[in-house]
C-alpha positions in Angstrom: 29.5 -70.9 125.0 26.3 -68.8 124.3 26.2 -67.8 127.9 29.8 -66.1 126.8 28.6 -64.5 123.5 25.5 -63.1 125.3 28.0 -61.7 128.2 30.4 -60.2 125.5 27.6 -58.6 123.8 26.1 -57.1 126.9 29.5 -55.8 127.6 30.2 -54.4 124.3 26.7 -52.4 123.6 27.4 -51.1 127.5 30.7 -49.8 126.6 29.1 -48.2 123.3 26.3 -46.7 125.2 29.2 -45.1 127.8 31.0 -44.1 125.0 28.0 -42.5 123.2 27.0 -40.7 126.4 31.0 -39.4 126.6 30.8 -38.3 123.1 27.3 -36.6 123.8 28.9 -35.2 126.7 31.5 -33.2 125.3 29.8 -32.0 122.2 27.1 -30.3 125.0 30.5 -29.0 126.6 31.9 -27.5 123.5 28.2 -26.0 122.4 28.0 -24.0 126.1 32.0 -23.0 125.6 31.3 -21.7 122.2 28.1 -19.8 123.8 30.0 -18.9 126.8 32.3 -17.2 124.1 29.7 -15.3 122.5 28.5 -14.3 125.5 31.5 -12.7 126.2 31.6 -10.7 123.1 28.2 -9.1 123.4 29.0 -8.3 127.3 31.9 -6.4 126.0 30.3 -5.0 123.6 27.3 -3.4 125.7 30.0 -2.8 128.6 31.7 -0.3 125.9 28.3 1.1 124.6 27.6 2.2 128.5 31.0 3.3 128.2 30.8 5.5 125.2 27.6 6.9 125.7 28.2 7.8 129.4 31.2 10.0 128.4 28.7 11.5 125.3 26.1 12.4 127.8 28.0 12.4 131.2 27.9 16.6 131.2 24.3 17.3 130.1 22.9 14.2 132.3 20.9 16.2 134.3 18.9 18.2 131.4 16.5 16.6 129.1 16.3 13.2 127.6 19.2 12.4 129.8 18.0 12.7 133.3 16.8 9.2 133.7 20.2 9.0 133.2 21.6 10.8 136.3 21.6 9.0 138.9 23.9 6.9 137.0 26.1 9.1 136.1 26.4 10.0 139.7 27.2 7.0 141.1 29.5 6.2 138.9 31.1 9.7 139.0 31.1 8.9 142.7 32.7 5.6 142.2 35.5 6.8 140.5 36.3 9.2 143.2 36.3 6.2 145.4 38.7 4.1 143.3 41.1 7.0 143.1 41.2 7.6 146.7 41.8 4.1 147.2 44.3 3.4 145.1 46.1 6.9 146.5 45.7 5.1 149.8 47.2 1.2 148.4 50.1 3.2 147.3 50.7 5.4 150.0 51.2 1.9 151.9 53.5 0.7 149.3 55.9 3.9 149.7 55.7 3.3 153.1 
């Protein structure tokens, strides 16, 4: 019988350390959602910075404290003329 007992008490503590280890598990995979969340918010939030202050400054990019500023401005100027043209050309083939 104390052969049985010392099985049974192996068993047990294994399932508590597996269900210690879940618990831990999931606490670490609510922590990195929650920072994954924040994240998110202060991506945004320096997305729409860029965004505001490129449309500020987009005109005078080239003159002053700005210029470091151009070649930015350019390529995203640039880009944008891309992204029209292409989508001119996605729905020229959906008229079709």
């Amino acid at each position: 019988m104390d052969f049985i007992e010392k099985i049974g008490d192996v068993v047990s503590e294994a399932g508590k350390e597996a269900f210690d280890k879940a618990k831990e598990l999931k606490e670490i995979a609510h922590l990195k959602s929650q920072i994954a969340a924040c994240q998110e918010v202060v991506d945004k939030n320096y997305l729409e910075i860029g965004k505001l202050y490129y449309e500020k400054y987009k005109e005078n990019a080239e003159a002053g404290e700005n210029l470091a500023l151009a070649k930015q401005c350019r390529a995203i100027e640039n880009a944008q003329r891309g992204v029209d043209e292409l989508k001119e050309k996605l729905q020229q083939i959906k008229h079709r």
